[in-house]
C-alpha positions in Angstrom: 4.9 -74.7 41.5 3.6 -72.2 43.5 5.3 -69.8 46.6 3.5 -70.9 49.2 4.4 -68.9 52.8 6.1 -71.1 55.3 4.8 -72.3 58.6 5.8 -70.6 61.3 8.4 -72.4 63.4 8.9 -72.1 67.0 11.1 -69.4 68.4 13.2 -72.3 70.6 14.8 -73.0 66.7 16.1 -68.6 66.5 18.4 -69.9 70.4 20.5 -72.3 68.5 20.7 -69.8 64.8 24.6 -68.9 64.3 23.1 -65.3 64.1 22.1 -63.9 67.1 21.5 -60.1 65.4 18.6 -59.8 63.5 16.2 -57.2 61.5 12.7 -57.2 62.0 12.9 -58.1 58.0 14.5 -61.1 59.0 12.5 -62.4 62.0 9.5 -62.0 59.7 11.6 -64.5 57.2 11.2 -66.3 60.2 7.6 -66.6 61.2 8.4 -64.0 63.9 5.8 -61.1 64.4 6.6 -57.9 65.6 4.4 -58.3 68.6 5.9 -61.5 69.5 9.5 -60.2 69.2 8.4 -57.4 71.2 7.3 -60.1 73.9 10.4 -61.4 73.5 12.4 -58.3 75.0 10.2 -57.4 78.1 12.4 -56.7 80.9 13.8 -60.1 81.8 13.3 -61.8 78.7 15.5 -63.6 76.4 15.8 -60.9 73.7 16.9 -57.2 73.5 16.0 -54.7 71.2 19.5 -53.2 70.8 18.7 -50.3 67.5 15.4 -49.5 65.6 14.6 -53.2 64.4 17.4 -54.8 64.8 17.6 -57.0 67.6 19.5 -59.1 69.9 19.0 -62.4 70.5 20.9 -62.8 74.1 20.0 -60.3 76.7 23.8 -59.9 77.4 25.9 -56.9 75.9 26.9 -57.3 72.6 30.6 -58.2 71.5 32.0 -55.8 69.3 31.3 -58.2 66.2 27.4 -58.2 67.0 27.6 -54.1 67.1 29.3 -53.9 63.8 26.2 -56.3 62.3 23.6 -54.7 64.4 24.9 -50.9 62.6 25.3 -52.2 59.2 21.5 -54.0 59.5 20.0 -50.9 60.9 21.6 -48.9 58.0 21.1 -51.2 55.2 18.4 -51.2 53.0 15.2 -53.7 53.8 16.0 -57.6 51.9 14.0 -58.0 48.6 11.9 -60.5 47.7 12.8 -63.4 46.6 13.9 -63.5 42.7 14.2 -66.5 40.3 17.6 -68.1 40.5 18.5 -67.7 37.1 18.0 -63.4 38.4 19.4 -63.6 41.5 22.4 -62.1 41.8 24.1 -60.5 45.2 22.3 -57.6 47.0 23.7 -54.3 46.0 25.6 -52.7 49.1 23.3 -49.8 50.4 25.9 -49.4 53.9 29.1 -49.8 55.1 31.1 -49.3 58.0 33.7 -46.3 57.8 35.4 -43.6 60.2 37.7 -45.6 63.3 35.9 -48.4 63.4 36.8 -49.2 59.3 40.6 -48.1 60.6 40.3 -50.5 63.7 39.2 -53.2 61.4 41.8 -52.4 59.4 44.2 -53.4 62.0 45.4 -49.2 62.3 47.6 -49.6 65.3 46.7 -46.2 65.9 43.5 -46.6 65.7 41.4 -47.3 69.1 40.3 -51.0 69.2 36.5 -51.3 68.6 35.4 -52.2 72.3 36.7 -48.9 73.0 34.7 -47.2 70.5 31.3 -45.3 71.6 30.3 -44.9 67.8 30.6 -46.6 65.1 30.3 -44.5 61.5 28.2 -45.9 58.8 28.3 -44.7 55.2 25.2 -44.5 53.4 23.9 -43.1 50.2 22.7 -39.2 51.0 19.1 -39.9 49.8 18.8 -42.5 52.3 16.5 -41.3 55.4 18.4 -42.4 58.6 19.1 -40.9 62.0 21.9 -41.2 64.3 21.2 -43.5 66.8 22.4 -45.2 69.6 25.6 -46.3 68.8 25.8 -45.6 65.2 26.5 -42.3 63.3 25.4 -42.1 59.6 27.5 -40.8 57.1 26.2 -39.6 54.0 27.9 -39.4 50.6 26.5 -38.9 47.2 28.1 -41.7 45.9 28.7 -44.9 47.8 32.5 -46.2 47.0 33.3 -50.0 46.2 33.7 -51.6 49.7 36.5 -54.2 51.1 35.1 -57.2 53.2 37.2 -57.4 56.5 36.2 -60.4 58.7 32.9 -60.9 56.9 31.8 -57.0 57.4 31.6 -54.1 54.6 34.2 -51.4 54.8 34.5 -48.2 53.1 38.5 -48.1 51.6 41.3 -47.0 53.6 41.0 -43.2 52.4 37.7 -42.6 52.4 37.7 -43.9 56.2 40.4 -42.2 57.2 38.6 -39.1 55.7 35.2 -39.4 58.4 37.4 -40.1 61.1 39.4 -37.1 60.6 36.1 -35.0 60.2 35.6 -36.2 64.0 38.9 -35.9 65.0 40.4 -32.1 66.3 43.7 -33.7 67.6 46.8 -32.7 65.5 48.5 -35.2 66.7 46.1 -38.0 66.1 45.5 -37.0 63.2 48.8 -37.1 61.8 49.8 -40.5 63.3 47.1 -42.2 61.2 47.7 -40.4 58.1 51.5 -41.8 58.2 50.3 -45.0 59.1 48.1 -45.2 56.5 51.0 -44.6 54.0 54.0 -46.1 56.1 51.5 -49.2 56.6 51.2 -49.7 52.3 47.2 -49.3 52.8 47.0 -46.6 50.4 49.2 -43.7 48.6 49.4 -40.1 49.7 47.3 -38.3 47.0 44.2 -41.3 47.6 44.0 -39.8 51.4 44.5 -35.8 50.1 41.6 -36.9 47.5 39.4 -37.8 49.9 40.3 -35.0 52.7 39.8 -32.4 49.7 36.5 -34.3 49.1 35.0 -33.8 52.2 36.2 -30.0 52.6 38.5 -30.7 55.1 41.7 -29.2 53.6 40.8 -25.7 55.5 41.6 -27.3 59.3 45.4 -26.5 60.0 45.8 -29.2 61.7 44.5 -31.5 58.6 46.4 -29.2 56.9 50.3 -29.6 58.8 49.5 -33.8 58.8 49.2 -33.6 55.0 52.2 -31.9 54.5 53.8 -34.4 57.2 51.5 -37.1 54.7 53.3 -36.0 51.6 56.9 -36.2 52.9 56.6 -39.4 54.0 55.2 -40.5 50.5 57.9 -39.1 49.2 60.7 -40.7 50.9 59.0 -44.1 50.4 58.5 -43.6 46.7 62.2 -42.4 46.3 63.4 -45.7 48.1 61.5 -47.4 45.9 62.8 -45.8 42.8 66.8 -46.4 44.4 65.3 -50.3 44.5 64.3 -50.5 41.3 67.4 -49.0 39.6 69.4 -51.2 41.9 67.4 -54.8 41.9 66.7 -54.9 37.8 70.8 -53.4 36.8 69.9 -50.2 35.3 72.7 -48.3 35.1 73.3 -45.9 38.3 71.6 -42.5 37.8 73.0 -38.8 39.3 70.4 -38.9 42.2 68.0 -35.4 42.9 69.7 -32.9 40.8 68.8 -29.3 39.1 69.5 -29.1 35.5 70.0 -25.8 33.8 71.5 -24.0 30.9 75.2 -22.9 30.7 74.4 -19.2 31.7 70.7 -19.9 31.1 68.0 -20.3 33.3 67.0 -23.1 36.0 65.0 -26.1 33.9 63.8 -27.7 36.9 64.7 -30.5 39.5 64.3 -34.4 38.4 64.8 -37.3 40.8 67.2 -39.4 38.7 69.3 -37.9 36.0 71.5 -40.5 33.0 73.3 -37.5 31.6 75.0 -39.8 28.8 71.5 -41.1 27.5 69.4 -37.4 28.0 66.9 -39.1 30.1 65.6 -37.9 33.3 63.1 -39.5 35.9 60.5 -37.4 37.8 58.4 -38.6 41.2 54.9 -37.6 40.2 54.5 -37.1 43.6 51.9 -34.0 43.3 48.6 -34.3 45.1 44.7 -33.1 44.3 45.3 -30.0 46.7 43.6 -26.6 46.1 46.2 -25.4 44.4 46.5 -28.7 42.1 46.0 -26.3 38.5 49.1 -24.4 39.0 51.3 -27.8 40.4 50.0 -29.4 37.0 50.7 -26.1 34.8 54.3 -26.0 36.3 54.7 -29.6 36.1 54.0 -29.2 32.3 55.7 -26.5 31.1 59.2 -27.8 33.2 58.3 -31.8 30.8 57.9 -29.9 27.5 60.6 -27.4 28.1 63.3 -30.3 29.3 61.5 -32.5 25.8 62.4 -29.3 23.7 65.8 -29.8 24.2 66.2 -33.2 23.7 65.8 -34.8 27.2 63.3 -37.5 27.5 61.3 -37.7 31.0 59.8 -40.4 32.4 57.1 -39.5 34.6 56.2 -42.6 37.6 54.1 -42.5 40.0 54.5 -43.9 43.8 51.5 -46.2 43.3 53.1 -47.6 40.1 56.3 -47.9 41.7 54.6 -50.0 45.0 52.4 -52.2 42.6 54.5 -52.8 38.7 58.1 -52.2 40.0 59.6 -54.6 37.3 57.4 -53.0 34.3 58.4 -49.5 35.5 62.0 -50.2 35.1 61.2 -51.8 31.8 59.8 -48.2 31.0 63.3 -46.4 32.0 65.2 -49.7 30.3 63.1 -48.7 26.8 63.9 -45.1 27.4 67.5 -45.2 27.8 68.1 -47.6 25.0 66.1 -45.2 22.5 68.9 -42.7 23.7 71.0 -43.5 20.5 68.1 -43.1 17.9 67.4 -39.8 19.1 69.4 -36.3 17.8 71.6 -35.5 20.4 70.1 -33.2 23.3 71.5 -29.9 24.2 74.0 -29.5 26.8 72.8 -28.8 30.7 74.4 -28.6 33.6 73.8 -30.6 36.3 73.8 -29.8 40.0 73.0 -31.4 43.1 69.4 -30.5 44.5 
């Protein structure tokens, strides 16, 4: 059997096509020349040419749907040919929308809606020769993250389109309302966002800078109602809450968010984040574990994430813990004071 090209068909079939944005690439699928799309959107006519071949095929504005396709098909890479079925398999993902427009998608309330959005931001490989144009504004990366599909369209994850917006963004207090939406809202955990900001260089800004630290506290709260939940809904026995331990007339050991004092076991937020001063956080964060482990304490280190997606196998964690107490040599004592 050979590949023979299709006929082309008449352009009255393209008025009744579900899809009324299209690449050049795809009007050639078609049967549709360049010079006769190009007839097509002569002042008056039936078509527009809305971004560097990619067309519409109404001569009305577009509806914020039909810009989100229109960006993502001028940004994309051109369609291969055809392969064998038993190779075909789906097109890798060359662009993807990011910046407010992902965030609007996302359903950020504090995000503007996408009608009211000039540009939208498209994330494409670095390598990839594109220009700004019209109503999109390429984003380059040197690797492309996994996308989410939201209504049909490709979408760079939560943090990595919260970072582009925020590059665009110099209002603090913007700024800070979609960082704590982002977290409040469950789309993604606090050190996901600084990741990404850090990524992208933007950790130098003061006004990134103050919504972080605004970021983190809010993570924290959430992860320590969490960890009161957990205690509460699987009957673990009721910890001291945020206390100091220390040595009798010895030196401070450190602070832990949950304390059983008769089974020497403590529970620490990892809470810490991949800020520029991350090495010294982790070298602290060390020595305080080993130290506390020296003298007989075990520490159970949980992260928010864990906490928001395997509550019940976290508190199987502090359940195994505390009843290993009695096969361990007794720990030293400490005192124990409120933080």
């Amino acid at each position: 059997m050979t590949n023979t090209p299709l006929s082309p068909r008449p352009l009255s079939h393209l008025a009744t096509d579900r899809r009324r944005v299209l690449s050049a690439a795809q009007l050639r699928a078609h049967g549709v020349s360049a010079a006769e799309a190009g007839a097509q959107c002569r002042p008056g006519g039936p078509w527009q040419q809305f971004l560097p071949g990619v067309y519409l095929l109404h001569p009305g504005p577009p509806t914020s749907e039909e810009r989100l396709q229109a960006a993502l098909l001028y940004a994309d890479r051109q369609p291969q040919q055809p392969q064998p079925h038993r190779q075909a398999r789906p097109p890798a993902v060359e662009a993807m929308v990011t910046g407010l427009a992902a965030l609007a998608l996302y359903r950020f309330a504090s995000a503007p809606a996408l009608p009211a959005l000039d540009r939208i931001d498209v994330l494409v490989p670095r390598t990839r020769r594109l220009r700004s144009t019209g109503c999109v504004r390429i984003v380059r990366t040197p690797e492309l993250p996994r996308p989410l599909e939201v209504t049909g369209v490709a979408v760079a994850p939560v943090a990595r389109a919260l970072a582009d917006a925020v590059a665009q963004l110099g209002d603090a207090h913007t700024v800070r309302r979609l960082l704590t939406e982002a977290v409040r809202g469950g789309h993604c955990e606090p050190a996901a966002v600084v990741r990404e900001l850090n990524a992208a260089r933007l950790l130098t800004r003061p006004h990134v800078v103050d919504a972080v630290d605004s970021l983190l506290a809010e993570g924290r709260v959430l992860a320590e109602d969490r960890l009161y939940e957990m205690v509460r809904s699987y009957g673990l026995p009721e910890p001291l809450w945020n206390v100091d331990l220390r040595l009798p007339g010895g030196p401070h050991l450190g602070g832990v968010d949950a304390y059983w004092p008769d089974h020497a076991v403590a529970v620490e937020l990892d809470t810490r984040s991949p800020r520029q001063d991350d090495d010294t956080d982790w070298s602290e964060s060390t020595r305080k574990r080993e130290q506390l482990e020296r003298l007989g304490i075990t520490v159970v280190h949980i992260t928010p994430r864990k906490l928001r997606d395997a509550l019940e196998q976290q508190s199987i964690v502090v359940r195994t813990a505390l009843m290993a107490a009695g096969d361990r040599a007794p720990a030293a004592y400490v005192v124990v004071l409120p933080r």
